[in-house]
N, C-alpha and C positions, 0 to 999 in steps of 0.2 A: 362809701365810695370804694372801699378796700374789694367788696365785692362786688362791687360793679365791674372794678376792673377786671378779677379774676372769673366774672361769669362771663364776660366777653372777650378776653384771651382765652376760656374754655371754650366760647363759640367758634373761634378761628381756629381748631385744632394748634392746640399748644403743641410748640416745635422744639420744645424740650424732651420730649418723649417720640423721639422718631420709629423707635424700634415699634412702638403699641402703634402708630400708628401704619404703618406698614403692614401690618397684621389687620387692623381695620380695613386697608383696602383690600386684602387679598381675602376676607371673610365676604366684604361686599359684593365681591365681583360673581360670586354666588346666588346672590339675594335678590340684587338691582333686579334684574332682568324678569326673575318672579313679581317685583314691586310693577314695572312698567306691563307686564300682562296681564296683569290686574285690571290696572286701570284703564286698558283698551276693551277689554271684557264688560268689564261694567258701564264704561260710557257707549257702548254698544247696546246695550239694554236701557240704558234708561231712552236714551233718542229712539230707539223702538216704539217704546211703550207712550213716548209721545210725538212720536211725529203724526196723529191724526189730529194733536191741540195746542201745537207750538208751531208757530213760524217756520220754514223753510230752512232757512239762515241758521236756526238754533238747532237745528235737527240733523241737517243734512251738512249746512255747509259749517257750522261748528264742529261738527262732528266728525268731520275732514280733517281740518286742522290742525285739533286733540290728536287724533291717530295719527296723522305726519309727525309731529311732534315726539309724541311716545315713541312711536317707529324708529326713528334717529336715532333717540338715547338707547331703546333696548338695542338696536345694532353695535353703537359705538361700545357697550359693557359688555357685547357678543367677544367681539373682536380683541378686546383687551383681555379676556377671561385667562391668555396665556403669560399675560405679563408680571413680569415681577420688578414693580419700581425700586428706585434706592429708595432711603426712607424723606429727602425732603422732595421727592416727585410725589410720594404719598400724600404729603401734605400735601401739598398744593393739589391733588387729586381732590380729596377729600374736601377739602376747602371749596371748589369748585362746585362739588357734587353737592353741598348742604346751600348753594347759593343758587343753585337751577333746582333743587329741592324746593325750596320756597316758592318759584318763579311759577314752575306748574302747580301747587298745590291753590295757591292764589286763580290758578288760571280754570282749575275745576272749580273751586269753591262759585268764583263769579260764575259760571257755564250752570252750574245747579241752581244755585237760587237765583236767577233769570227763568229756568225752567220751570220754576217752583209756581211761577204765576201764572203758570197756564193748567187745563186739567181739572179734573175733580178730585178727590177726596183719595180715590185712588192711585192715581197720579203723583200728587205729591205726597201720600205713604211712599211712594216707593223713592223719593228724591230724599228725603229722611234716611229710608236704608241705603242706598246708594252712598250719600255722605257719611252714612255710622261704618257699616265695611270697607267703605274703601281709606278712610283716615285708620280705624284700628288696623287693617292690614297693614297700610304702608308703614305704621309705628312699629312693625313688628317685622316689615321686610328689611327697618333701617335701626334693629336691634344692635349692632355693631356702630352706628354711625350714631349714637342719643342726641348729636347735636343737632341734627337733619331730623330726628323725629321730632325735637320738640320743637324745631321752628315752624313744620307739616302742622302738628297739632296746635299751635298758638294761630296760623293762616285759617286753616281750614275749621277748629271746634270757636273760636273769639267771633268772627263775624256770623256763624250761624247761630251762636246763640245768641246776638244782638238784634240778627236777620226775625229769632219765632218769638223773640220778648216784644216786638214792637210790632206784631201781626195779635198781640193781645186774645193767644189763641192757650185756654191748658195745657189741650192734649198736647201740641207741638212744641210747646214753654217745656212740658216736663220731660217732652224724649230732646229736646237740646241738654236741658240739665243733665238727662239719664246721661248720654253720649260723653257729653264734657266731663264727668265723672268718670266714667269707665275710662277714658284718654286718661285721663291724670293716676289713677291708677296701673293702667300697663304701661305706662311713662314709670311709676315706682318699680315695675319689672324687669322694665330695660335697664332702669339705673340698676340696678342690682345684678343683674347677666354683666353688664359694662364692665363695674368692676372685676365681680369674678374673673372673666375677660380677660383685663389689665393686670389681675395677678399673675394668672395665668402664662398670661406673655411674659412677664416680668420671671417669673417663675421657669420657663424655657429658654428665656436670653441668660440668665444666669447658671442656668443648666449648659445650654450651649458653651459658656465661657468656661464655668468650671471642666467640660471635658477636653473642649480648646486645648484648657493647661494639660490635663492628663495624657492627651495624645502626644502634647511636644514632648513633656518630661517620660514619656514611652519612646520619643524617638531622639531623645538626646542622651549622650553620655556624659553621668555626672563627674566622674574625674577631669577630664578636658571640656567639658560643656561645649562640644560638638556634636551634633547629631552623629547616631548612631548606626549599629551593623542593618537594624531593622530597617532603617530611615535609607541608608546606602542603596537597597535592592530594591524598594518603592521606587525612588527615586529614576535606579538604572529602567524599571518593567515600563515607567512613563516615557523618558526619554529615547526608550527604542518604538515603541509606540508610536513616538512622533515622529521620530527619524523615520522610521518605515512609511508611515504618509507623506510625509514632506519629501522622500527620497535623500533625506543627507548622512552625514555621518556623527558618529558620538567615540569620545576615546575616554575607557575605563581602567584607570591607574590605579595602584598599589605601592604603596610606602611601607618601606618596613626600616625600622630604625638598626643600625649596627652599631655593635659594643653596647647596645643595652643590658644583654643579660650579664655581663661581666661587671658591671656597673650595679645592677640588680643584686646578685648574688653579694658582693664586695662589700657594698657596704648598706646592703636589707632595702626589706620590699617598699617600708617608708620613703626612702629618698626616692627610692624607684617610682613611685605614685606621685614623687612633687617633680620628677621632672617631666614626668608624662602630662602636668596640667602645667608645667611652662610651653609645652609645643606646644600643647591645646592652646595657650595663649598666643603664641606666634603665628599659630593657622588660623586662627580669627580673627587675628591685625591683619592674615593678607587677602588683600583688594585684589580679583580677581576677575574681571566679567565673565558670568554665564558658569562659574566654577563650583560644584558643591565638594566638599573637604569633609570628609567624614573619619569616626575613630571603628573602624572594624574589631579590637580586642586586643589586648596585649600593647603590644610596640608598632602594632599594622594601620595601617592607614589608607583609605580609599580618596578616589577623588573622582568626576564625570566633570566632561571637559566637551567642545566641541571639537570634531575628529579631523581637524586638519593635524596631517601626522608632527610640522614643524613645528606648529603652534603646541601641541599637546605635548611633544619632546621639549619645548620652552618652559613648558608650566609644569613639569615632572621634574627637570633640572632648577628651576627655581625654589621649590619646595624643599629638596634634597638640601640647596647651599643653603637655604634658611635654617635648616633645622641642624643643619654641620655649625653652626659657630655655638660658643662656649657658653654653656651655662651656669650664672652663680647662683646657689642654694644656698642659703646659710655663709660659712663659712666657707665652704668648698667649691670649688671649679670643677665642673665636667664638661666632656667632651664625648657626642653621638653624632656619628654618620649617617645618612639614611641615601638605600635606592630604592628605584623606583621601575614598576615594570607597568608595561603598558599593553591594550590590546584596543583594535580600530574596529568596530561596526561598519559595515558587514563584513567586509574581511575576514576577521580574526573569528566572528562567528554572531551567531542572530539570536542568543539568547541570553537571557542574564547571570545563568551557572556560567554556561559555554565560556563569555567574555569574561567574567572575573575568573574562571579557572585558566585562562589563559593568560591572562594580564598576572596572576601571581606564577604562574609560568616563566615568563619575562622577566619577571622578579628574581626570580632563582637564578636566573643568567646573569640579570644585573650585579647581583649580590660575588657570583663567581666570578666574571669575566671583568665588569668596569663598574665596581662597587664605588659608590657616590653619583652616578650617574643614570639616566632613563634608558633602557631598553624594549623596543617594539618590538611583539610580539610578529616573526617572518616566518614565511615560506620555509626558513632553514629549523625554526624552532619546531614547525609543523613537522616534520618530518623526521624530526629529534621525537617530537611528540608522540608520532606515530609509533618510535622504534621500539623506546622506552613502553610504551600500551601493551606492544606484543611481546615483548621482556615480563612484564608485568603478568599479563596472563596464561605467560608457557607458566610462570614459579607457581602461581596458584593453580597449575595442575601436573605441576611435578609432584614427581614420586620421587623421595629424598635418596632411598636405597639402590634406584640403577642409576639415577642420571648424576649425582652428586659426589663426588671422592675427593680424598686430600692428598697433593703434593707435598714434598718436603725438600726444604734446600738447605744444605748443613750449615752448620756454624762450625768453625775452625778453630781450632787454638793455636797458637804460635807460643815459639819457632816452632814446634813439634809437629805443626801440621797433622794434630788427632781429629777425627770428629765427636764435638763431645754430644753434640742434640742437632735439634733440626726444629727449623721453624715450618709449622704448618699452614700451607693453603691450598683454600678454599678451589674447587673447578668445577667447573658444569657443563654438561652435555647434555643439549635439551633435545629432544626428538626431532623437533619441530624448525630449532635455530640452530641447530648447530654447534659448535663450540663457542661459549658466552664468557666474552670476560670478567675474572672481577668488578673492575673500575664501572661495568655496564651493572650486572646486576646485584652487585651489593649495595650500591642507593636506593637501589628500588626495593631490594629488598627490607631495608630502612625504612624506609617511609611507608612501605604497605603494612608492617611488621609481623611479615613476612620469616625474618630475620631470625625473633625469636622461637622457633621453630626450626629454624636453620642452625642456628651454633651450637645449639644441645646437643644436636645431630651430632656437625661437623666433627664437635670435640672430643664425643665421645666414640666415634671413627677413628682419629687421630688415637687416641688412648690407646685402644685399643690394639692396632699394630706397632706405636709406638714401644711397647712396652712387649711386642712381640719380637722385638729384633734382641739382637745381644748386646749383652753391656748394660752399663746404667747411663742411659741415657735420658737429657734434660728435650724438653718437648717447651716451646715457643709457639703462642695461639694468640690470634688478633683479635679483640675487642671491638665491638664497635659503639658509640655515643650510646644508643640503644639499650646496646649489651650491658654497660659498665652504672647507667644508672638505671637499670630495671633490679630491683633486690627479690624476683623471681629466679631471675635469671641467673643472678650469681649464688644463691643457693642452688640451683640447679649442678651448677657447672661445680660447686662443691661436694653434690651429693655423687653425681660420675666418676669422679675423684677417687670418694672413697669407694667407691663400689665395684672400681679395676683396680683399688688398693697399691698405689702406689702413691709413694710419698710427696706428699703438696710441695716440698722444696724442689724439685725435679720440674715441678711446672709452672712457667713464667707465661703470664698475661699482659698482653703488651696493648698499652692506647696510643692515642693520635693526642695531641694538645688538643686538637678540633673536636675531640669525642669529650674531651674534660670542660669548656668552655659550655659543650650544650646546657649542662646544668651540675656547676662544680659542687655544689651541695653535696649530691645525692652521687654524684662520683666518688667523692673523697670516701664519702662511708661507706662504700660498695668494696673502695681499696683498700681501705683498714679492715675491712671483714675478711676479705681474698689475706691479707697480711697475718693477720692474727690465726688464720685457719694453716698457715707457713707456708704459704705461694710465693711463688717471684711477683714483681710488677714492675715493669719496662714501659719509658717513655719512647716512642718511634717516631722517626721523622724529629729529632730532633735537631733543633735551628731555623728552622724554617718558620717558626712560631713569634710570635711578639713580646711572649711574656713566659719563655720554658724556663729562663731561668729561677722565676718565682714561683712555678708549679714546682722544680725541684727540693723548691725548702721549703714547701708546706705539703705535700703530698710524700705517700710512704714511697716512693719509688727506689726501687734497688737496684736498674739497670738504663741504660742511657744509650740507645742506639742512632750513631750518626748519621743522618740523612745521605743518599748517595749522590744526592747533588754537588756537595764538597767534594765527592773522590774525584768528579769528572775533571774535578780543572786543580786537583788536588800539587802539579808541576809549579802551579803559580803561586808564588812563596806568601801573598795574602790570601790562600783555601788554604794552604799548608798551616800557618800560621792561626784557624780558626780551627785546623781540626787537632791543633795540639793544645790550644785553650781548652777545648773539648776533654780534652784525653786527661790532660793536668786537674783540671776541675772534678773529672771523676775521680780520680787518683785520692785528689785531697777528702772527698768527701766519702773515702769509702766504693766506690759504686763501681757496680760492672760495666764496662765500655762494650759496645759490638760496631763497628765501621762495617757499612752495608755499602755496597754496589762496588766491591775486588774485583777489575777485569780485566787488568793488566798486570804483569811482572813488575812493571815500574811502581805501578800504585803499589803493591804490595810489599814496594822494596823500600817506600819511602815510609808505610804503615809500618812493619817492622822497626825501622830508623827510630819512629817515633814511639817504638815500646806496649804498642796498643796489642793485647793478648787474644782477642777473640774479633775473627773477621766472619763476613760473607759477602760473595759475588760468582759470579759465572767464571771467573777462571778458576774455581772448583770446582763447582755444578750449579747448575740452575735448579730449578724443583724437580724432583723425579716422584715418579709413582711409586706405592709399596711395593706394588709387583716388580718393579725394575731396581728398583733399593736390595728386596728380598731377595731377588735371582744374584742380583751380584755379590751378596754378604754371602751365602750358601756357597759359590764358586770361588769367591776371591780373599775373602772375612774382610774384603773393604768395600767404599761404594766412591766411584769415580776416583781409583786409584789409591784415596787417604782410608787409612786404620778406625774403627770406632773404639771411642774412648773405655777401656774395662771398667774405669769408677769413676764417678761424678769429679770435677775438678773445679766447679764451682769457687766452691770455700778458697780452697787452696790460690784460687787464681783473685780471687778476691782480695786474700789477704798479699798476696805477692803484689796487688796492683798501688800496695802502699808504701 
């Protein structure tokens, strides 16, 4: 019984196996249409060959019928030939197809041996062949389908061999046997293609799934188990696609996490990796419509959104405050910021670089101007962008020798009003733009890096007249993020040193806190080399920072320059009151003090008050060129009225500042 049941759930195409059979109808839809031409062919010839000794009705008007009938089914297998079912329409296809399989094979078998009785000798030879070709073909057109062949061959080879056993004839007894024998055998053919077949598919669906997996885990990132950078820009090349058909808009975001790298560095790249898979876990808790959240690399993060610019400024701002609250690791609590820059299709631009280089564009503004928050990429960035380009491309075809020189603006000692050095900067005249500010092209020239190719220059420009004036003069040179953790470059700026042979204690290199955060690792070691080789190192801009007072006690720093943001309001007894914390602080720690932006008599009357020994501001001098330094030391042995220092007073002011 056990196999009765399973050869007859094998007859109904078992609907366990949807995938094989899906594959059966779409091998069929090939074949059928071969099977049904067959058999208009052939019942065309046999009615031929007897319509001079059969009936009207069996020749003619049977013969109609057969061929309307075939005609249908090959049209209806015509028309379907582009279909690709799911797999329980298969079924039931297929199911279908072995149950009108029977209906006509039944319906020739009767149409032949009716014909069979009419004729001579030759006549029925050929209703023999007729029945032997057209049953082993159709077994063979319905090689895919075994279950339709054998119910074909059980209709059509059972009742002919019962039709020549009971005509008690040899010859035709032994070709039903031959027939019925050979059927049973390419019936063993088919079963055995079936399987193979069935591996096969079996074989391709598991294939298909195993690459399934290999494409996602190709387009996912396994630290946060977000889809990835690769995944992001598929993603974006689709959805401009459709946006371009459809005419609508798409908005593509950028997330970049702040205070991670100080977090990273602080306390190693470990923790740093568990908190990049706690976001990853917060960006896959959020429920979003229509939002793909991907991990670009690092601390960055992309997002595709639909381009209504409120709706996208909602979901850039959501993301941001999600990933701002606190997270526990272990033991410890951290705290990361993130913003987010945005760019709108078509707007902002029509291609998948175009928009993401724009949206981390908007990023850069976010991160400057309204850090924790989403900025769209506008009209006003565009044209930032533009400026920026052609900044960018006069430097990559400047010639550093005419269009590049260094200003200097003295440092002052008090009371004595000497100049002991001068702090060098940077100025450019480009052919093309003009006179370019620092502030313009020293980012770009950062980011292009550009840079390092620049400061080797600069410095060794600066060296070189510096140490062409009189006196012993100390030389102040600015660093930038780039500069301080490149250990090309600060050999570089070592090897210049010695090669104008003046002494490393004479020259101070001064950072930003913002240049020591980019990567304090590889800063610190840059400044204990500058240190050990007998450099200065000056912190600039200090105050302004979050965390300078902890750069100062762990970084070699020998010098502490007050931001000139304190002097402007320095009258208001709380600036006053922070730049003498300043002053005291250095005091106690050893360290040289400089108060930068002097540009009043008052300010400098209340700097004195406060004991502070080395200033600079414009009511000395602003930055002068060498040629106007040179003309006036020649003429006056000063420059902007004050004396230069005859011996370094460094040491001396150092130790006095205890």
């Amino acid at each position: 019984m056990k196999r009765v049941r399973a050869f007859i759930r094998w007859m109904k195409v078992d609907p366990r196996h949807p995938d094989i059979a899906r594959a059966q109808y779409n091998e069929l839809k090939t074949q059928i249409p071969s099977l049904y031409a067959l058999l208009m062919v052939n019942a065309v010839a046999v009615s031929y060959t007897h319509y001079d000794v059969a009936p009207f009705y069996l020749t003619v008007g049977a013969l109609a019928a057969i061929l309307v009938i075939s005609a249908v089914r090959l049209v209806v297998w015509i028309k379907v030939r582009h279909l690709d079912p799911a797999p329980a329409e298969a079924v039931r296809r297929l199911r279908r197809t072995i149950v009108i399989g029977g209906l006509i094979a039944a319906i020739y078998i009767t149409w032949s041996l009716s014909l069979d009785t009419y004729g001579g000798p030759e006549e029925r030879g050929h209703i023999a062949l007729f029945i032997a070709i057209t049953v082993i073909g159709c077994i063979f057109c319905l090689t895919n389908l075994p279950q339709a062949a054998v119910l074909v061959m059980a209709v059509v080879t059972i009742p002919y061999l019962v039709y020549y056993l009971r005509q008690d004839n040899d010859v035709y007894t032994a070709i039903a046997m031959n027939i019925f024998l050979v059927c049973v055998v390419v019936l063993q053919v088919v079963f055995r293609n079936h399987r193979s077949f069935c591996k096969l598919v079996r074989s391709q669906a598991e294939t298909e799934v195993l690459n399934a997996e290999n494409e996602r885990l190709a387009q996912t990132d396994a630290l946060t188990n977000l889809p990835n950078r690769r995944y992001f820009f598929s993603q974006l090349e689709t959805r401009i696609g459709k946006a371009k058909a459809e005419q609508s808009t798409i908005a593509v975001g950028v997330v970049d996490l702040d205070r991670f790298k100080q977090i990273n560095d602080t306390y190693g790249h470990q923790l740093g990796d568990q908190l990049l898979g706690e976001v990853g876990k917060r960006l896959n808790t959020l429920s979003l419509p229509d939002v793909v959240i991907c991990r670009l690399g690092g601390d960055e993060f992309g997002f595709l959104c639909p381009g209504d610019p409120n709706e996208a400024t909602k979901t850039g701002d959501r993301i941001c405050e999600l990933l701002s609250a606190p997270y526990q690791i272990g033991d410890l609590q951290v705290s990361v910021g993130a913003s987010c820059g945005l760019a709108l299709y078509p707007q902002a631009g029509t291609t998948a670089q175009v928009l993401f280089g724009r949206s981390d564009y908007a990023l850069y503004h976010a991160k400057t101007n309204s850090r924790g928050r989403s900025t769209i990429y506008s009209a006003a960035h565009e044209a930032l962008m533009r400026s920026e380009q052609a900044v960018e491309t006069a430097l990559q075809r400047a010639n550093l020798e005419e269009e590049f020189e260094v200003h200097f603006q003295p440092v002052v000692s008090l009371p004595d009003r000497t100049i002991i050095g001068f702090e060098a900067l940077a100025r450019w005249h480009s052919p093309s733009l003009g006179e370019v500010r620092p502030d313009r092209f020293i980012p770009i020239a950062e980011r292009t890096g550009f840079v390092h190719n620049l400061t080797p220059f600069l410095f060794a420009k600066a060296l070189k007249q510096i140490k062409a004036l009189p006196g012993d003069l100390c030389l102040a040179f600015n660093l930038s993020g780039h500069d301080i953790t490149s250990p090309d470059t600060v050999d570089t700026l070592l090897e210049i040193i010695r090669s104008h042979e003046l002494p490393p204690q004479m020259v101070t290199f001064e950072i930003t806190e913002t240049a020591v955060i980019s990567s304090y690792d590889a800063a610190e070691k840059s400044l204990r080399k500058l240190k050990t080789a007998g450099a200065k190192t000056a912190l600039d801009d200090f105050g302004t920072g979050y965390s300078s007072l902890g750069y100062l006690h762990r970084l070699p720093i020998d010098c502490v320059k007050i931001d000139r943001s304190f002097l402007a309001g320095i009258e208001d007894p709380a600036d006053e009151g922070v730049v003498r914390s300043i002053i005291e602080m250095c005091r106690s720690l050893q360290m040289l003090c400089v108060v930068e932006g002097v540009e009043t008599r008052g300010q400098l009357d209340l700097v004195e008050k406060l004991q502070c020994r080395l200033v600079q501001g414009d009511l000395f001098s602003g930055a002068l060129s060498y040629d106007v330094i040179r003309e006036s030391v020649d003429k006056t042995d000063k420059v902007a009225g004050l004396p230069l220092s005859v011996s370094t007073q460094l040491d001396a002011l150092k130790l006095s500042a205890s």
